[in-house]
PAMAR-695832 format. One record per residue: x, y, z of N, C-alpha, C in turn; residue number from 0; residue in three letters. Coordinates in nm, 3 decimals, always signed. Layout:
<sites>
+---------+---------+---------+---------+---------+---------+---------+---------+---------+------+------+
:     nc1 :     nc2 :     nc3 :    cac1 :    cac2 :    cac3 :     cc1 :     cc2 :     cc3 : resi : resn :
+---------+---------+---------+---------+---------+---------+---------+---------+---------+------+------+
:       X :       Y :       Z :       X :       Y :       Z :       X :       Y :       Z :  NUM :  ALA :
...
+---------+---------+---------+---------+---------+---------+---------+---------+---------+------+------+
</sites>
This chain:
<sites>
+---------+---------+---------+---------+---------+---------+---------+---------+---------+------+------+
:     nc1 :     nc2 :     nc3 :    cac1 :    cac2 :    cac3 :     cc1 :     cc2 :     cc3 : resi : resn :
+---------+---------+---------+---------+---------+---------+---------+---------+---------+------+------+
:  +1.035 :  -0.855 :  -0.795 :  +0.912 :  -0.876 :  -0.720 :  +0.799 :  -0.798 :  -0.787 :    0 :  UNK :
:  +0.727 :  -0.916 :  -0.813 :  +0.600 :  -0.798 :  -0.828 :  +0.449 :  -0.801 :  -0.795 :    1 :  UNK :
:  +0.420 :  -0.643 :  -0.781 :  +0.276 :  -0.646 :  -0.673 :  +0.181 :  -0.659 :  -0.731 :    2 :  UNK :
:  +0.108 :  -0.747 :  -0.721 :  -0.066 :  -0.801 :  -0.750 :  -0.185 :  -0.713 :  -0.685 :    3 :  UNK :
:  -0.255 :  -0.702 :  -0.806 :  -0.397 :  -0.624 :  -0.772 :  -0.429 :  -0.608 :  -0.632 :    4 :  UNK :
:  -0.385 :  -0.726 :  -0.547 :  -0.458 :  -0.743 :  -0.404 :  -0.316 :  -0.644 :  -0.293 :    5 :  UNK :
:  -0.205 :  -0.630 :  -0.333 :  -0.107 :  -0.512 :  -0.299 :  -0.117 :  -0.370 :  -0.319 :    6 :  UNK :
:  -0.161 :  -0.367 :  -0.480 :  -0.225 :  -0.230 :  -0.559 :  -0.368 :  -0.150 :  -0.506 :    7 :  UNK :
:  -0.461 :  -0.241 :  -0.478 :  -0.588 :  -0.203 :  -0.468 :  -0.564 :  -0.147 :  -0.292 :    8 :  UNK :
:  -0.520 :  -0.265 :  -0.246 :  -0.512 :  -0.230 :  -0.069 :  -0.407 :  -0.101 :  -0.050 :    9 :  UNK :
:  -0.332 :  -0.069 :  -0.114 :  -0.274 :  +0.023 :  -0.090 :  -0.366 :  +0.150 :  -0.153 :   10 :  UNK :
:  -0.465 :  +0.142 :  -0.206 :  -0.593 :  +0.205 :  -0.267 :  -0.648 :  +0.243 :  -0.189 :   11 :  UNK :
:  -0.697 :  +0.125 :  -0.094 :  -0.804 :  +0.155 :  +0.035 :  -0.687 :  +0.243 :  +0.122 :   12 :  UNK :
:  -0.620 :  +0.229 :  +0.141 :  -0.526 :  +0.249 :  +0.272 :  -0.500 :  +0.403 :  +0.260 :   13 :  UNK :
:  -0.523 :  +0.438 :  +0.129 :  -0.443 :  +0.616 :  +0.080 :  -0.559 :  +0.660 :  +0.138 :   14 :  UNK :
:  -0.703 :  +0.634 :  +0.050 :  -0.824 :  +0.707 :  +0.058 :  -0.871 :  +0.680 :  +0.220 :   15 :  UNK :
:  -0.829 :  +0.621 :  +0.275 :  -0.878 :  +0.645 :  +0.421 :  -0.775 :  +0.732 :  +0.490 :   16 :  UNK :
:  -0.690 :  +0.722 :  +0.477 :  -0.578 :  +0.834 :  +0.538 :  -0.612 :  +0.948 :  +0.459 :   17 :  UNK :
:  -0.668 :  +0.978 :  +0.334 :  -0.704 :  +1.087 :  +0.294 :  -0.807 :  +1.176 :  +0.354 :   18 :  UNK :
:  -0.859 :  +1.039 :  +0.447 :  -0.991 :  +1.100 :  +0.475 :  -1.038 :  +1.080 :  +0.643 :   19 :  UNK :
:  -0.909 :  +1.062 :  +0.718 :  -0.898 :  +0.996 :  +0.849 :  -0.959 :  +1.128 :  +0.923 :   20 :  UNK :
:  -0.994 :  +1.106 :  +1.019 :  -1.055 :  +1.217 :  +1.131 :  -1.195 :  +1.286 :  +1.027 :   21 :  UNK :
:  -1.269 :  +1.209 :  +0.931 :  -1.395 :  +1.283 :  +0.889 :  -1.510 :  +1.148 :  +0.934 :   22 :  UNK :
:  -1.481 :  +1.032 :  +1.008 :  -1.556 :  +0.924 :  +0.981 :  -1.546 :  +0.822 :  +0.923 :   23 :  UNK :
:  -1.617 :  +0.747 :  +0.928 :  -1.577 :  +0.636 :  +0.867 :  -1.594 :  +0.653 :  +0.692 :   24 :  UNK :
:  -1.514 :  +0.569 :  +0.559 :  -1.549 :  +0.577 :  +0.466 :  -1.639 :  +0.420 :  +0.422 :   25 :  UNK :
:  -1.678 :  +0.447 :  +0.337 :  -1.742 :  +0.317 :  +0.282 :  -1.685 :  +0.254 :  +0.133 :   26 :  UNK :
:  -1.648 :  +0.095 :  +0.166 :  -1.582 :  +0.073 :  +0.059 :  -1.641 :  +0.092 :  -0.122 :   27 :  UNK :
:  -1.744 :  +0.098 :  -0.055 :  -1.885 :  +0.160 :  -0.195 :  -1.852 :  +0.287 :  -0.244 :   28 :  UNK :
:  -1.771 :  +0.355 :  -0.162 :  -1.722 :  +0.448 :  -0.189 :  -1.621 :  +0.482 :  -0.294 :   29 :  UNK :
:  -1.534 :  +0.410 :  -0.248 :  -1.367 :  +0.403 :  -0.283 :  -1.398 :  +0.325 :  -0.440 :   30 :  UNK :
:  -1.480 :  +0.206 :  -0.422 :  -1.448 :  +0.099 :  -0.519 :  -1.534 :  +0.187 :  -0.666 :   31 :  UNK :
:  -1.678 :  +0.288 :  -0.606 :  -1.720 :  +0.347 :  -0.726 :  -1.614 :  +0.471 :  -0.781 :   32 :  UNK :
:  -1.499 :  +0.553 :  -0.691 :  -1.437 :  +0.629 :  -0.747 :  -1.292 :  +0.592 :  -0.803 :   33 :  UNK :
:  -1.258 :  +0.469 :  -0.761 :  -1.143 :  +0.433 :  -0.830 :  -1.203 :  +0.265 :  -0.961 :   34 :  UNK :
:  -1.315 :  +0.299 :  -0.967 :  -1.360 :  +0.205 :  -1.027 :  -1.350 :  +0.079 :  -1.038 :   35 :  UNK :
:  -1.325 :  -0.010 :  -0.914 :  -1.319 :  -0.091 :  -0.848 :  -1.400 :  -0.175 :  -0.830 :   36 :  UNK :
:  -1.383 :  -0.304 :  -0.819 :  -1.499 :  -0.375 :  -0.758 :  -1.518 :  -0.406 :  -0.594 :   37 :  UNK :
:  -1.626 :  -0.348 :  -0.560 :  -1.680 :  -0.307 :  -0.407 :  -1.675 :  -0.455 :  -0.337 :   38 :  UNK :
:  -1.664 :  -0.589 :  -0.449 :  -1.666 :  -0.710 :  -0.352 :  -1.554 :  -0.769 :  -0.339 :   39 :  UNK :
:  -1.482 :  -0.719 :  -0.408 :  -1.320 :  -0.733 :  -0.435 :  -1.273 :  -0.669 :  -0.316 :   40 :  UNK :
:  -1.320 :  -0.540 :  -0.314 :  -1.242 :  -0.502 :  -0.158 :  -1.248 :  -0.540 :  -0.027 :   41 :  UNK :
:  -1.372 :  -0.552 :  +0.003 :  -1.429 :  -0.655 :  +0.078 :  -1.324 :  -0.755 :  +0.142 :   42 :  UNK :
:  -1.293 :  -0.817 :  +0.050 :  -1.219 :  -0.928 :  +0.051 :  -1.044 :  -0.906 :  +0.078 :   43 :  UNK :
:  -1.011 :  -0.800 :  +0.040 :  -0.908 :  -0.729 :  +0.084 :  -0.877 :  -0.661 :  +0.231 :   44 :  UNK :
:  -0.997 :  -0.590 :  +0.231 :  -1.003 :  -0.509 :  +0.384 :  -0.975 :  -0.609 :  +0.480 :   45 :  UNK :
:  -1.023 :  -0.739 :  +0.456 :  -1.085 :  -0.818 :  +0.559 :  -0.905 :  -0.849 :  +0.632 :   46 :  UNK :
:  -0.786 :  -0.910 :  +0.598 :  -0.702 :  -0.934 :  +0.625 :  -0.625 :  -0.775 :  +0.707 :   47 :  UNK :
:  -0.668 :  -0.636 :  +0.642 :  -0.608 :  -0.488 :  +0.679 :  -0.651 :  -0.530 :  +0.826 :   48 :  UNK :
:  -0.818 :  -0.555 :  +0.808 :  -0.900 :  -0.536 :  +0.923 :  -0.775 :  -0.678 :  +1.078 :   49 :  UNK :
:  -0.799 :  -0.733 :  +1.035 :  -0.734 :  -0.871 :  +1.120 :  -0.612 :  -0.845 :  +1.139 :   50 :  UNK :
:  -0.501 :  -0.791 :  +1.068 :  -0.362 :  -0.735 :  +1.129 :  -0.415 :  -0.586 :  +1.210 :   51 :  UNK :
:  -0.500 :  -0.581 :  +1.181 :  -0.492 :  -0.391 :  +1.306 :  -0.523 :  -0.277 :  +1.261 :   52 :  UNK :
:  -0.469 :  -0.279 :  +1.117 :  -0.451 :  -0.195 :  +1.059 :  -0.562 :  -0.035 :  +1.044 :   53 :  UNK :
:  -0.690 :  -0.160 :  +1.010 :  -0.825 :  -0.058 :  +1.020 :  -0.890 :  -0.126 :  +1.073 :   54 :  UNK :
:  -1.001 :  -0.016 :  +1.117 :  -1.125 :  -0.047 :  +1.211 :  -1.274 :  -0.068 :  +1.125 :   55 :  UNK :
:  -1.351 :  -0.133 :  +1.164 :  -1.459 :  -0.126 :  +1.064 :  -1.580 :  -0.106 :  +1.201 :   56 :  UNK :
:  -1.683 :  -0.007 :  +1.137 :  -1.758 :  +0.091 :  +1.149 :  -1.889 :  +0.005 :  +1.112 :   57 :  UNK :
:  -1.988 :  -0.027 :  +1.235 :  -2.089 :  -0.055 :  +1.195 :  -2.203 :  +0.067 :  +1.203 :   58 :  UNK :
:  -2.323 :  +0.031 :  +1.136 :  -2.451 :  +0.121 :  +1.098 :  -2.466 :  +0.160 :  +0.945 :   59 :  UNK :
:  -2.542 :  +0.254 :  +0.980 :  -2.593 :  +0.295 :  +0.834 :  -2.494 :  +0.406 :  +0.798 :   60 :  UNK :
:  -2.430 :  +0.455 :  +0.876 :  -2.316 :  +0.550 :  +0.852 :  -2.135 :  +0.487 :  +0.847 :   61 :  UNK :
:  -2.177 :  +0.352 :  +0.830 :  -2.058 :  +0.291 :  +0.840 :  -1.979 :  +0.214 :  +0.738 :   62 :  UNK :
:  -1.880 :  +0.220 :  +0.794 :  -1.735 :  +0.212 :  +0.695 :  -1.625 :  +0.142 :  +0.768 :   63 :  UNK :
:  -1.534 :  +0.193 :  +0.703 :  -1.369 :  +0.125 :  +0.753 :  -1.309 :  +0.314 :  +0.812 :   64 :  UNK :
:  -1.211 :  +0.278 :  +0.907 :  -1.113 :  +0.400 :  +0.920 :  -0.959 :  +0.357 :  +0.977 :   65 :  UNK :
:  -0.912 :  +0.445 :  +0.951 :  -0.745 :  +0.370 :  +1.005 :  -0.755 :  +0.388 :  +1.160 :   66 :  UNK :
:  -0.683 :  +0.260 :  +1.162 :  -0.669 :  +0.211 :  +1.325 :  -0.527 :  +0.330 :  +1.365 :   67 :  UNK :
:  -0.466 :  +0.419 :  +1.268 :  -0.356 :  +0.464 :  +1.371 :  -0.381 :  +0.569 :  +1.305 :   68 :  UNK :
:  -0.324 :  +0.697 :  +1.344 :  -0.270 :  +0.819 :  +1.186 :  -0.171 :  +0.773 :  +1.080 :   69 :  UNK :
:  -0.222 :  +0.791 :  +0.971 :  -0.130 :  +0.795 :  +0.872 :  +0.041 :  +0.753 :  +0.872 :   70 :  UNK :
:  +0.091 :  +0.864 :  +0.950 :  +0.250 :  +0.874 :  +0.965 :  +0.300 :  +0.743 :  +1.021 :   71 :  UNK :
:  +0.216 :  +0.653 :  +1.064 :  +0.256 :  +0.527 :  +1.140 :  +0.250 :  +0.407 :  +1.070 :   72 :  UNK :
:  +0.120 :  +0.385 :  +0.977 :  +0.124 :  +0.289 :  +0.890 :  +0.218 :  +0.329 :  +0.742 :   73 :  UNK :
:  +0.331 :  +0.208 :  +0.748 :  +0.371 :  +0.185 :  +0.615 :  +0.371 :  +0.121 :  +0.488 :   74 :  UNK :
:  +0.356 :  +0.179 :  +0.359 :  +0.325 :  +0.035 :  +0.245 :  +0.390 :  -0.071 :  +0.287 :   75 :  UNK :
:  +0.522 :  -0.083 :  +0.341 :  +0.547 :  -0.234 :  +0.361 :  +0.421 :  -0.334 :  +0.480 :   76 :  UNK :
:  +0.382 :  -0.190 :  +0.585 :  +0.255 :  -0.298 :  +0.650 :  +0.180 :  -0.319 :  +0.614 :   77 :  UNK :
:  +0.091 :  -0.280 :  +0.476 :  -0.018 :  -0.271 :  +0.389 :  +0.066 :  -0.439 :  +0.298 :   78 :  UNK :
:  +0.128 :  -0.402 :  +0.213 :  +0.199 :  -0.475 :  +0.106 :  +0.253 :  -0.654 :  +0.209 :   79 :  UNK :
:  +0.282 :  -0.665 :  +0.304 :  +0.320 :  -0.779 :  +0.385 :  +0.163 :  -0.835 :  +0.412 :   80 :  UNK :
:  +0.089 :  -0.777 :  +0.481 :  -0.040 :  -0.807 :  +0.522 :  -0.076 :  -0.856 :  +0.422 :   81 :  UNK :
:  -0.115 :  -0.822 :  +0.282 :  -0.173 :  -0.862 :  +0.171 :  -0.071 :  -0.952 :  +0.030 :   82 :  UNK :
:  +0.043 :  -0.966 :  +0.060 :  +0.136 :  -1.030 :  -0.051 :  +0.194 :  -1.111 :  +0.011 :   83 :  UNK :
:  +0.206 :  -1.100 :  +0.149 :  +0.337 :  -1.190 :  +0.265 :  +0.454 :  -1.126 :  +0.225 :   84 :  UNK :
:  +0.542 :  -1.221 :  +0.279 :  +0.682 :  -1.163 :  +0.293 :  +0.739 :  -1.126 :  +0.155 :   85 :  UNK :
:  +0.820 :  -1.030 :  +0.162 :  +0.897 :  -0.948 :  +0.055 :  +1.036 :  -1.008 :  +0.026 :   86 :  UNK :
:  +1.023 :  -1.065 :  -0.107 :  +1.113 :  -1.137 :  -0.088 :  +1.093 :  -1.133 :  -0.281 :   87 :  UNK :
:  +1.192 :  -1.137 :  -0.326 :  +1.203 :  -1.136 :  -0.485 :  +1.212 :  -1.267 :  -0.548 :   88 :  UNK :
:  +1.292 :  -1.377 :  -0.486 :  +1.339 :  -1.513 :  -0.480 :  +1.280 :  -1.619 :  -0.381 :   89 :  UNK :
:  +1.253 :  -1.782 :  -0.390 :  +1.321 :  -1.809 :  -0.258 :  +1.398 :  -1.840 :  -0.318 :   90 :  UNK :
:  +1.511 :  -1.855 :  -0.161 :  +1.693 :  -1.894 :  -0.206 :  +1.647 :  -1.962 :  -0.083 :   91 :  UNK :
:  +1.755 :  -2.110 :  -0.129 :  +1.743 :  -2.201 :  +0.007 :  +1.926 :  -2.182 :  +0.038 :   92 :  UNK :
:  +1.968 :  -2.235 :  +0.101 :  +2.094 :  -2.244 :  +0.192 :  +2.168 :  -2.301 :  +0.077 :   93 :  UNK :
:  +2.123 :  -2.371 :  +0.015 :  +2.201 :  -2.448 :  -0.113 :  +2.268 :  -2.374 :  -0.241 :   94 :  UNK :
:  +2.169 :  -2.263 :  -0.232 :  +2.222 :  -2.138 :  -0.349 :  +2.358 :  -2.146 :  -0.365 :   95 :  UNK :
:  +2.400 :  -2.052 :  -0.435 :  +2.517 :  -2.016 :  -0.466 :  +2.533 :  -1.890 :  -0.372 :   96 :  UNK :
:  +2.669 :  -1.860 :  -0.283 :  +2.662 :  -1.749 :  -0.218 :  +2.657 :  -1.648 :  -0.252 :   97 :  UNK :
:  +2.707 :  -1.639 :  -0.370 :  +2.742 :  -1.476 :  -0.445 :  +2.532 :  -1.458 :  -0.465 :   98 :  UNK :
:  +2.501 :  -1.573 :  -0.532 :  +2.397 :  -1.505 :  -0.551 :  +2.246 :  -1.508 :  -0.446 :   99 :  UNK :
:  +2.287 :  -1.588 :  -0.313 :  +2.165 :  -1.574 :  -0.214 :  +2.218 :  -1.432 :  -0.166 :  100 :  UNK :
:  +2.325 :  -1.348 :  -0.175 :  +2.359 :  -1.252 :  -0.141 :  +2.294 :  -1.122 :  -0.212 :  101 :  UNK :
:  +2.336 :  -1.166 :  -0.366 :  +2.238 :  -1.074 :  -0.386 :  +2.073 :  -1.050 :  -0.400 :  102 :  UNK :
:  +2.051 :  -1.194 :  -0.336 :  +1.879 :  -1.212 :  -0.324 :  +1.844 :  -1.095 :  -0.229 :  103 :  UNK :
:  +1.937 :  -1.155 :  -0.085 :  +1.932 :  -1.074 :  +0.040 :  +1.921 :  -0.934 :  +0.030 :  104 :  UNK :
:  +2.040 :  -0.871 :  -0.073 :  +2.053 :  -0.697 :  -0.108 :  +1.911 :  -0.631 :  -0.189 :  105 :  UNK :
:  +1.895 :  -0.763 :  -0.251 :  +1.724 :  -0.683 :  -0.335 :  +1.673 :  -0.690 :  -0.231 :  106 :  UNK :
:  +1.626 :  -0.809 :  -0.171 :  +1.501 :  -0.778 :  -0.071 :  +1.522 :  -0.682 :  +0.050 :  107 :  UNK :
:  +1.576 :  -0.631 :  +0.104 :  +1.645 :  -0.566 :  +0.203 :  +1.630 :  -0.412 :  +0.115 :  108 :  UNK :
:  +1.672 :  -0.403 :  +0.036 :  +1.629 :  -0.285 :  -0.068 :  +1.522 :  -0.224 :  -0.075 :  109 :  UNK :
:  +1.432 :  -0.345 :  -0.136 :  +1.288 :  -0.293 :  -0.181 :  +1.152 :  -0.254 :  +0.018 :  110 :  UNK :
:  +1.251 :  -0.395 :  +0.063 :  +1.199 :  -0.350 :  +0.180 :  +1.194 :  -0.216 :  +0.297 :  111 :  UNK :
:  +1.319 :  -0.166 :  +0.259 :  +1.375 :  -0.053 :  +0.338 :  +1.292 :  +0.078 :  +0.210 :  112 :  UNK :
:  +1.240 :  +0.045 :  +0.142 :  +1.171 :  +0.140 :  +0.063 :  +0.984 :  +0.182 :  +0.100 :  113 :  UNK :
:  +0.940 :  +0.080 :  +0.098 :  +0.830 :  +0.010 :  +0.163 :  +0.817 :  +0.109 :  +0.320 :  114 :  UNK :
:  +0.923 :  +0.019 :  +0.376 :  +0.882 :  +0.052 :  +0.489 :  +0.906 :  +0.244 :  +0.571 :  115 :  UNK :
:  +1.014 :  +0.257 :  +0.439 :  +1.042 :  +0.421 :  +0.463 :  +0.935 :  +0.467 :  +0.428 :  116 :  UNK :
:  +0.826 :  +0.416 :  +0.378 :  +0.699 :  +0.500 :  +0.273 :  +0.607 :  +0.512 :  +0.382 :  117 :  UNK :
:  +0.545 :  +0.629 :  +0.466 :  +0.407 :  +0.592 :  +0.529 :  +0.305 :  +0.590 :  +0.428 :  118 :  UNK :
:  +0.206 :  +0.624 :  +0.458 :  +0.034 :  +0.647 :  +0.422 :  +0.088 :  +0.800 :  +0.363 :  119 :  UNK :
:  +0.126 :  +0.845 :  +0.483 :  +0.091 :  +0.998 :  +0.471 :  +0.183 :  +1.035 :  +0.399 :  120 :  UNK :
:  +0.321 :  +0.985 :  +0.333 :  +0.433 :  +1.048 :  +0.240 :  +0.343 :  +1.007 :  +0.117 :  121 :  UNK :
:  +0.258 :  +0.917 :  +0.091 :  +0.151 :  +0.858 :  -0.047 :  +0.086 :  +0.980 :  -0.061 :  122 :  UNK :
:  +0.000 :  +1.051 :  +0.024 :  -0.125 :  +1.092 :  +0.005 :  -0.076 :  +1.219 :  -0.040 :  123 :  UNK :
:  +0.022 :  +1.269 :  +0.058 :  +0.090 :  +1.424 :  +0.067 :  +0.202 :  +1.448 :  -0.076 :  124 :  UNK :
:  +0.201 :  +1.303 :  -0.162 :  +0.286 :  +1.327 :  -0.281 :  +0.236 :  +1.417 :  -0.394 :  125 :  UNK :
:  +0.355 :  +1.494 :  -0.418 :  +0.382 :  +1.586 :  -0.479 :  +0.450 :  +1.563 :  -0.624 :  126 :  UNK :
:  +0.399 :  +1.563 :  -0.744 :  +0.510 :  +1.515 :  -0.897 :  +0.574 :  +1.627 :  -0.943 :  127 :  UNK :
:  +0.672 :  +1.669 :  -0.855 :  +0.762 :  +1.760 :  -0.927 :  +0.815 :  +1.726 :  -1.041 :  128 :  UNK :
:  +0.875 :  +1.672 :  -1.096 :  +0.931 :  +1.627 :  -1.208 :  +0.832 :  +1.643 :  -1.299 :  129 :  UNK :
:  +0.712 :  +1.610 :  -1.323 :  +0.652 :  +1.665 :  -1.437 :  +0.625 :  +1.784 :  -1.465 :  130 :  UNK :
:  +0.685 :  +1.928 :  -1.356 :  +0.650 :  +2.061 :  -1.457 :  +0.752 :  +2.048 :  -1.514 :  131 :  UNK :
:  +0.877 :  +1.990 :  -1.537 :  +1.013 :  +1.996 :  -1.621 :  +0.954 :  +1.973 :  -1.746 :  132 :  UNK :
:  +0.851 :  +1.804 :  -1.766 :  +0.847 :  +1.823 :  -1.891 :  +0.785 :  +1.955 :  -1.991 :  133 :  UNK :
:  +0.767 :  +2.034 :  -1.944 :  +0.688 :  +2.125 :  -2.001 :  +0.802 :  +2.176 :  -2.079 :  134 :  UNK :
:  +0.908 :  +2.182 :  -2.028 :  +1.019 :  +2.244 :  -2.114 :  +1.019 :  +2.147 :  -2.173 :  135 :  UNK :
:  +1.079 :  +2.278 :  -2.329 :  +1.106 :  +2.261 :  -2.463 :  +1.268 :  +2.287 :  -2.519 :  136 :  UNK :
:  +1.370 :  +2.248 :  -2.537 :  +1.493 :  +2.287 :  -2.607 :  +1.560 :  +2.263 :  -2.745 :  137 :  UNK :
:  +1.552 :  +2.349 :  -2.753 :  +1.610 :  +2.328 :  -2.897 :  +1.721 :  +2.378 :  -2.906 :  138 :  UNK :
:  +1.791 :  +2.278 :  -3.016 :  +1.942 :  +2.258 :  -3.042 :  +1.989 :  +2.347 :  -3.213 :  139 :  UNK :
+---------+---------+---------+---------+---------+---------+---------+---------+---------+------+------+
</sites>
């Protein structure tokens, strides 16, 4: 399976507002000039976040988008479904072969149970341990 700009980017909007939840609303003029984005591109993205629930949009001159819940509640799989549809690597119709609509079922069930273990807030609050390792050097 794989995720398209409109999965990538929305999961873009979705960090930087949980980054920034309880300060107000943000503006996608915002987001799209610091991740260098196009501001009409998002637009067009939000709009579906906005229609499942997800976020709220903020009218005035001080206005923006903000998440409709805290963080810990929304997951990439509700971000990634909203904007890609269903998670699914294959279709397999009934006709497949069993061995292998089975293992259609085990990927998608996989990637999904990954997704949906992920909130907002395990994204934002990530930590890359693994890269002070590379700093080590060994020699043989």
């Amino acid at each position: 399976m794989k995720i398209s700009t409109k999965g990538r980017y929305g999961l873009t909007i979705m960090m930087e507002l949980a980054t920034r939840f309880g300060e107000g609303p943000t503006s996608l003029k915002s987001i799209a000039e610091k991740h260098q984005l196009s501001e009409h591109y998002l637009e067009q993205l939000v709009a579906p976040l906005r229609n499942a629930g997800l976020v709220k949009s903020i009218r005035g001159a001080y206005g923006g988008y903000i998440l409709s819940k805290n963080a810990e509640e929304i997951s990439a799989g509700d971000v990634i479904r909203v904007l890609e549809g269903p998670i699914s690597p294959v279709d397999f119709t009934e006709e497949d072969d069993p061995a292998k609509r089975h293992l259609w079922i085990r990927i998608r069930d996989g990637i999904a149970e990954v997704l949906d273990s992920t909130s907002l807030q395990d994204l934002i609050s990530f930590k890359d341990e693994g890269s002070q390792n590379d700093s080590y050097m060994f020699y043989i």
